[in-house]
Structures are given as C-alpha cells and as structure tokens.
N, C-alpha and C positions, 0 to 999 in steps of 0.2 A: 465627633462624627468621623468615621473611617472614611480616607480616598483612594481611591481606587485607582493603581497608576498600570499601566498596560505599558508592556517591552517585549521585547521578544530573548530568546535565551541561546546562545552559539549552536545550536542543533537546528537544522534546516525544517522542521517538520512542527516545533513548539510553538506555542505562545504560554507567555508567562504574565502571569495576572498573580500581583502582590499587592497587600493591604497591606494600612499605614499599623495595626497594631496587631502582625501576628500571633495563632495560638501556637506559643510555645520554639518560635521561629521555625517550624515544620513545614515544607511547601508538600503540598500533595501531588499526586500525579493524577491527573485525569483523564482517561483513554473517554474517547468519542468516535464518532464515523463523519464522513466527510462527505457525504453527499445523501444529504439527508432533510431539504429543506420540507419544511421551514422550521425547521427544529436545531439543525444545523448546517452549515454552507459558509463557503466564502464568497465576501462581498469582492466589488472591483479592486476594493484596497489591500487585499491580501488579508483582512480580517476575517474569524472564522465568528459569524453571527448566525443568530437566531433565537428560537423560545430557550432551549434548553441552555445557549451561551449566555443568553442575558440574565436565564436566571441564575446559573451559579455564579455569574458575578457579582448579583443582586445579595444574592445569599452569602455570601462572602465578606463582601462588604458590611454585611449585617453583620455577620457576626465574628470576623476580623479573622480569619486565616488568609495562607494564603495557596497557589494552588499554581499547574501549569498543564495546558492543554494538549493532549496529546491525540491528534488526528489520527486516527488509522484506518478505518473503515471497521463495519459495525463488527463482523466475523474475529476479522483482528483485538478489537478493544474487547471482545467478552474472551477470547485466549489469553490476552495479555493479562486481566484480571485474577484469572485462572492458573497463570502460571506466576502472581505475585511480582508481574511488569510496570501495573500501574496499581494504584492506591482504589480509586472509583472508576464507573462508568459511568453515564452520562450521555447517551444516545436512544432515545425514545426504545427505552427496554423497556418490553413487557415486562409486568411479573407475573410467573405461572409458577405452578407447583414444583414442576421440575428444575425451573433455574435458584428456589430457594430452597433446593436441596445442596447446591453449591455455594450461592450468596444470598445476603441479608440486604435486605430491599429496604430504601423509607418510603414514606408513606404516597400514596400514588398521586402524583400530579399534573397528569392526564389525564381523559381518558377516553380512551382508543374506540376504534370500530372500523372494521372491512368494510371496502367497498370495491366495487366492479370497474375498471375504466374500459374504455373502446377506442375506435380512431374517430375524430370530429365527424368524419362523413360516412361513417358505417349506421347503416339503421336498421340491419339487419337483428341485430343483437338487443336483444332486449331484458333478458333474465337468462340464469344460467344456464335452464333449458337449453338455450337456445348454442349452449358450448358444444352438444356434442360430436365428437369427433374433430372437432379446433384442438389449439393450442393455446395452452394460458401463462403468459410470462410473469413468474413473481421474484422477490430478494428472497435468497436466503438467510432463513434464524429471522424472519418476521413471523406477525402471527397472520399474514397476507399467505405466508406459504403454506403454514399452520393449517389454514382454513381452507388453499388449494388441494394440500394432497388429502384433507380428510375427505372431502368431498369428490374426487376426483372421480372414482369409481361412482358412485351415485348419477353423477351428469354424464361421462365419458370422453371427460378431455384430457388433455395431457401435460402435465406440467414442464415448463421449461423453466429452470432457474438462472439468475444470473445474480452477480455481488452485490451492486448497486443500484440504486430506482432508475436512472437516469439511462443505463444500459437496458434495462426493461419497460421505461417507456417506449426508445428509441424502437426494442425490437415488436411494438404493436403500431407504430406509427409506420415504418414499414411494413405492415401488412405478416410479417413471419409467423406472429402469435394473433390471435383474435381479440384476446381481454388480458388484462393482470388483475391482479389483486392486489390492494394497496390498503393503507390505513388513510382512514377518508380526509384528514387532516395534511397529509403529504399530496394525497391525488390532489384536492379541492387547489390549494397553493400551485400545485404545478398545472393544473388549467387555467390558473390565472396567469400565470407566468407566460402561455401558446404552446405549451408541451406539445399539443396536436390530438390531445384526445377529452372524454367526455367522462362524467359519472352517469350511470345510466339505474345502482342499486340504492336503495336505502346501507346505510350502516352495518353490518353484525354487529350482535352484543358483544365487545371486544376487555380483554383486558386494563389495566390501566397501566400510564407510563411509571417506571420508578429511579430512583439511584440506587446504583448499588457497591457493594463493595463486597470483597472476599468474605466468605462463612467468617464468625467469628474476631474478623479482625477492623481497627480504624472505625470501632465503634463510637468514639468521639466527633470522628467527619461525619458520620450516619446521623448523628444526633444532633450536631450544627447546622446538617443541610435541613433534619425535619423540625427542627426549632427556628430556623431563617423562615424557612418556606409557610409556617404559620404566619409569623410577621408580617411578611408580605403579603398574606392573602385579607391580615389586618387590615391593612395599610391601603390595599388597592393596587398596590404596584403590580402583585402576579396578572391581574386583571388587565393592567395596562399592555404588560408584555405579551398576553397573548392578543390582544387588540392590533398593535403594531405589525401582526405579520400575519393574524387571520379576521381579521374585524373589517367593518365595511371601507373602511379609509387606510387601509393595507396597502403598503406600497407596493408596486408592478412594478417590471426590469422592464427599464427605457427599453424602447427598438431601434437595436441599430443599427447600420449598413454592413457590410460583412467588411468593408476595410477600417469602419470605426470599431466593429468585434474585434477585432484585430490589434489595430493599434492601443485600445484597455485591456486586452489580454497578454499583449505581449512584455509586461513585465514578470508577469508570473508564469510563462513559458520560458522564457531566460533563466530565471532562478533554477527553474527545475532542469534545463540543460544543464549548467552550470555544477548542479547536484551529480547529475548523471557523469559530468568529464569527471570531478571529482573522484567519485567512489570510484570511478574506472582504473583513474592513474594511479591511485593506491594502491588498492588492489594487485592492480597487475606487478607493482614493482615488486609487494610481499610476494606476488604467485610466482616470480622469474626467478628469486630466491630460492621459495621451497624446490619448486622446480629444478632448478638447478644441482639443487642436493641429492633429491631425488631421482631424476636424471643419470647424474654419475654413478650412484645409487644402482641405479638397475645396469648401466653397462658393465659394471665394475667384477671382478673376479671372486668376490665373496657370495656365495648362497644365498648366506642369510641376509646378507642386506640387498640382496637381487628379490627375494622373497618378500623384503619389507618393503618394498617400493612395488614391486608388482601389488599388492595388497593395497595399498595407500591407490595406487593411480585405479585397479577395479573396486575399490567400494566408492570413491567421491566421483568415478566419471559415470558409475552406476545407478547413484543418487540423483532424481531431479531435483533442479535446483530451488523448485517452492515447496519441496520435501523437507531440503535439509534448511533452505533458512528456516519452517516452524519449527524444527527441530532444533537447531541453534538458540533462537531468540524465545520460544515458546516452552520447549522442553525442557532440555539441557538446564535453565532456572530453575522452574518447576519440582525436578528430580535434588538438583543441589539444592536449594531456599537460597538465591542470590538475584538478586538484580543483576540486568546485562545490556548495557546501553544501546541503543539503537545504532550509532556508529558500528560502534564492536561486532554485531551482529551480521549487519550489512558488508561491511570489509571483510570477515572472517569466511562469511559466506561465499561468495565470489573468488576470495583467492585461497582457498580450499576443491573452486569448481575448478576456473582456470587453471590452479597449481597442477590438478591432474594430466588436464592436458599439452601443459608447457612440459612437464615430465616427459612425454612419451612424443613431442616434439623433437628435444634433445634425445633420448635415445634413439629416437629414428634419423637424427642429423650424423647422429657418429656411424651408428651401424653402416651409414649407408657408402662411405669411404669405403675406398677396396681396403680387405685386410692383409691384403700382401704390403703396402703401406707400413703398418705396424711388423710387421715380421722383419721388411726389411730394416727398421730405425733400430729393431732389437739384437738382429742381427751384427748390425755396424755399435753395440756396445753403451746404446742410447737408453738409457731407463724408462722405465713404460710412464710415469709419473712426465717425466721430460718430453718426451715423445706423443704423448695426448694433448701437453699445452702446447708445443710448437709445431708439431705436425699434422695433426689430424683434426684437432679444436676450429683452426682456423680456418679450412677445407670445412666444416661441417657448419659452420655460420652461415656459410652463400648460401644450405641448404635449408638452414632453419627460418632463415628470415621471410621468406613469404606465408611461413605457418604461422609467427610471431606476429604479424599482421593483422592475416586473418583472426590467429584469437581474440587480438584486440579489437575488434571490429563485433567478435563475438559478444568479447564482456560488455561492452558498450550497451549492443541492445538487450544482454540477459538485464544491466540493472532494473529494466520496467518491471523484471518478475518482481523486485523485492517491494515496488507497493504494499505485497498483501501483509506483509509488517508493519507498514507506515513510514516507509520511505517515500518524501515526497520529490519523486524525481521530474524528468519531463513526461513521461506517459503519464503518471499520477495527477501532474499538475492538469494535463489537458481533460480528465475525469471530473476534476475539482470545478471545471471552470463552466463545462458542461453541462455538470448538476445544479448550476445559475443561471444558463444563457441558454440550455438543451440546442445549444448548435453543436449537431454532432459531426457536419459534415464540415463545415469552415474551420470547426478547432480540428480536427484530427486532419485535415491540409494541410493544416501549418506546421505541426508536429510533424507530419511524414516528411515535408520539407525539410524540416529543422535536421531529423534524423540525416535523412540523404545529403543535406549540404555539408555537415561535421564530419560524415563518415568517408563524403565523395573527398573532403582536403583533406583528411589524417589520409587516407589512402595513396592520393596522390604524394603527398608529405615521403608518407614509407616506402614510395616505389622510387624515389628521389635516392632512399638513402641506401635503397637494395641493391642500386645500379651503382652509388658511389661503394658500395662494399664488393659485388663483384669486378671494378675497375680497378680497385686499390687491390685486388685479389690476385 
C-alpha cells in the first residue's frame, strides 16, 4: 500500500504531495484556484483542502504517482494549462464543448448546478424576475457567469464580474449587487460557513466537474486520475470525501473574535509579506542594473544606443504590469514550448517594470546638473568618461535618491498585481484567508497595516540615508 507523505517544495506558492512508488519518477504539476471552497481553500495550517484536494490525493495514492499543487486562482490555472505551465487542472472545471476543444477532460466527478444567492435579510428577491434593473455579481470562466450573461437580457440585470467567490460574495453582502450566481455546492458551503447570504433558487441543470489536461497530452495522468477515481467510488472513499465537507456532519469554521482571526491568521500574512519584501529586493537590485545601463544608454552621445534605450523605457513603462506578467509567464511559453518557473516570471516582470523607470530616473538625475559643468571639466582637458564619474555622477545621486525611494515603495505594492499568476504574496495571502473566514474587513486591516508599517520604516530607513548622502555631499 502507497503513503502519502506531504512537504512542501522551495517555491512559496507549492505544495508537494509524493507517493511512496511513483509512475515513472515524474511529479506532475497541478494548477488549481485558491478560493474556491469547499472544493478547494486553505485551512488555518496553511494546507490547501477540500473535495477536489483530497481526492487527487486519494487518487494518487491509488495509484502511485506523484504530483505538486499549484495554487493560482481558477483564470490563472486554466492559462497556465494552456500555455503548457502545468501538467493538470483540477479546480471544479466545468466540462463544456468549448473548453474540450482545447483539453481533454476525465470523466465527470461532480455535478454542478446554478444557483441564486441573496443577502440573509433581503426578501425582496425571490426568482430572477424579480433582478431587473439590479446588479448580479458572479466569478469569472464559471458556468455562474455562463448562465448570468446568457440570461441577462431576458431578466434585465447587469452583470458584474469579479476573480474570486469570496470578492463576490463580499460585494452582495454590501448591498453593491442584488444576487450572484454560484454553483449551488460552493454557495450551500459558504452559507454555512455565515458568508451573509441565502439560496433562494433551486439548481440549473449544470455541467459536471472534470480534470483536465492539455489537448492531446499526459494522457497517462488522465487515465490514472479516471481509473483512481472508479476505485474510489468502489470503495466508498469518493463518498466519504464529499460527506466531509457537504454532508450533514460537515465541519463549520469555529467563530472567532477578531483578535483570535488575527492571531491564526497571522502566520500566513507574514509568509506572504515576507514573499512580497522578497521579490521586491530582487528585483529592484536586477532593475538598478538594467537601469543603469540603460540610463547611460540614453544620456550617452551615440544615436543609436540613445534610441535603444528610449525604446526599452517606452514599450515596458507602456506595458501594464498584469499585461506583461501573462505575457511573460503565460505567452512567452506558449509561443516557445518551455516551461518558465514562477520565480522567473515574477522577478523578470517587475524588474523589466521598474527597470524602465529607474532608467529615466538616472537620465533625469544627470540631465538635470547644469551643463556648463561638463563643458567646463572638458575644457580644463578632463575626459568626458572621467568627468561623468567624478563630476557630475555624484551631483546627480542627491537628485536620484528620493525617485529611488519612491520606486521602491512603488515595486513593493505592484507585487500584489502578480497574484493573477499565483504568486502568493501578502495581498494574495489575505484573499486565501478570506475565502475561509469571509472576514473581509478584519483581514484587509491587517494587511493595509502590514503594508503601511513596512512602507512607513523602509521610508523612514531612506530618508535617513538621503540626508546622510546629501551631508556627505
């Protein structure tokens, strides 16, 4: 009998689940979405649980591969499949016509159906009718949204989408949206859990859930997960796992004080700070580099390398930054057939943003010395090379360092954008914790805290060291 031993893997965002007799010693990659209970979520322990986690564990163990999780949210994991990032997905995908024109699905192991939710004390709403001229918040790439925009002209309401359920609970519990749409297995879970809202529809006849994997390929995983998942259903085990988290003895998240939310939370706001200084300091130290190259690059006396640097700083400061990271991590693969690791992506991203603008930093720190300066050093028989490092270089520092600052302050908070990759940083992390606790206003406190205390001491830090370089000046 296979055991199943659980670790985690040097990338902030994994989990790595290896059995004791893999096929072929191949670990698979498996993209999933991260707030998606009860199908998948992280518990208090930083484990990522639920039906769909337990059962590729279950399945795995059956049948002896092994595999590592990759969190990213649902949008992300079906591009990342798509661009040949991960191996499977594994996030309550539907299967419809359309998405196995791209992937090959096993065999269904849900199955789904729409439902309507409201806020607990709304009783106004009763069936869709009663939408029109509201607002109806659903996730986008569900068949929740599927079934809003088909309908939407029919009733006359308006769709508003957002990434994740938990952002679309939040915005009908304040009152923004009237109803969402949900797959009735995620709503029914999250009105146990006190999301704040009600089901008020029966079901749509709904697709069912699948695994999938790219068109054509890791047709052996595909064949493991639908030969496990008989077994299991042998066995009684698939039965138990959905029992565990929708059957009548399904555990509910204890209630807690907002200083006990707090204190179980605050390991996994740490990590993700932690993530976030990370990719920052990296980052920034490649971006001061290119930067610098390019920089000199544009002040410099050649054309053409004034033109190449003018070009480099207007296409990546032109670029939003959750443009080019899918374009990084999602395309860029895609286009070549390579894997491109999540690091790689997320660093390369940011110090390609930043790099632009530390460029045009320095070019605005030299330009801005008077250039009678250099005429005189040239004058007096001092080489422009010699004359840049000791005359005007050092003049132009007292002026870059409060931009150098701010960038950094900048990159800091851009890492939140790179979530939509599955980077799990501190914004990311306070989403994840969210989509367990639905305190949306206690976790994002602590978070805006978090932000403002980091940002208020590196600030202070730099204005310490602004003032010790303009004294030494």
């Amino acid at each position: 009998m296979c055991v199943l031993l659980l670790g985690t893997t040097s990338l902030p965002n994994t989990q790595n689940y290896a059995s004791a007799a893999p096929a072929g010693g191949k670990v698979y990659q498996i993209g999933t979405d991260v707030t998606f209970a009860p199908f998948e979520f992280e518990d208090v322990n930083g484990e990522f649980v639920g039906i769909d986690m337990d059962l590729i564990k279950a399945i795995a163990e059956d049948q002896g591969f092994q595999y590592e999780i990759k969190p990213m949210g649902f949008n992300a994991a079906v591009q990342a499949l798509e661009a040949n990032q991960v191996d499977g997905v594994i996030a309550g995908m539907s299967i419809t016509d359309e998405r196995k024109q791209k992937f090959d699905f096993s065999e269904g192991y849900f199955e789904s159906g729409v439902v309507m939710g409201i806020r607990n004390d709304n009783d106004d709403i009763k069936s869709y009718e009663d939408l029109k001229g509201k607002k109806v918040a659903v996730k986008t790439g569900t068949e929740g949204y599927s079934f809003a925009e088909a309908n939407a002209a029919k009733y006359g309401y308006t769709v508003v989408p957002f990434d994740d359920s938990a952002q679309m609970y939040q915005d009908v519990v304040t009152g923004n949206s009237a109803a969402c749409f949900d797959d009735f297995a995620v709503l029914k879970y999250g009105t146990e859990q006190n999301n704040g809202l009600k089901v008020v529809t029966d079901p749509e006849p709904g697709a069912s859930y699948g695994f999938a994997v790219r068109k054509g390929q890791n047709q052996e995983l595909l064949k493991m997960f639908n030969d496990g998942l008989t077994n299991l259903r042998a066995s009684g085990q698939y039965e138990e796992i959905k029992a565990k988290y929708l059957g009548e003895n399904a555990e509910t998240s204890a209630s807690l004080s907002r200083w006990e939310l707090v204190k179980v939370s605050l390991p996994s706001l740490l990590k993700g700070l932690g993530n976030t200084l990370f990719y920052t300091l990296i980052s920034l130290i490649f971006a001061f580099i290119v930067g610098l190259i390019f920089g000199f690059m544009k002040v410099g006396r050649n054309p053409w390398l004034r033109g190449i640097a003018t070009v480099f700083v207007d296409v990546f400061r032109g670029i939003p930054l959750i443009v080019l990271a899918f374009f990084i991590y999602f395309g860029i693969p895609q286009a070549f057939g390579f894997t491109m690791p999540l690091f790689l992506a997320a660093v390369l991203t940011l110090t390609l943003n930043a790099a632009a603008y530390v460029t045009e930093i320095i070019r605005g720190g030299i330009q801005s010395i008077d250039r009678g300066q250099m005429e005189a050093a040239r004058s007096l028989g001092i080489p422009y090379r010699k004359a840049m490092l000791k005359i005007i270089i050092p003049q132009a520092v007292k002026v870059m360092v409060p931009s150098f600052i701010n960038q950094f302050v900048i990159t800091l908070k851009d890492t939140s954008i790179l979530s939509v990759i599955g980077l799990v940083e501190l914004t990311q992390s306070g989403k994840i914790i969210i989509a367990r606790t639905f305190s949306s206003f206690d976790i994002w406190l602590v978070v805006a805290i978090m932000y403002l205390v980091v940002i208020t001491v590196l600030t202070r830090i730099a204005n310490r060291l602004e003032r010790k370089v303009g004294h030494n000046g």
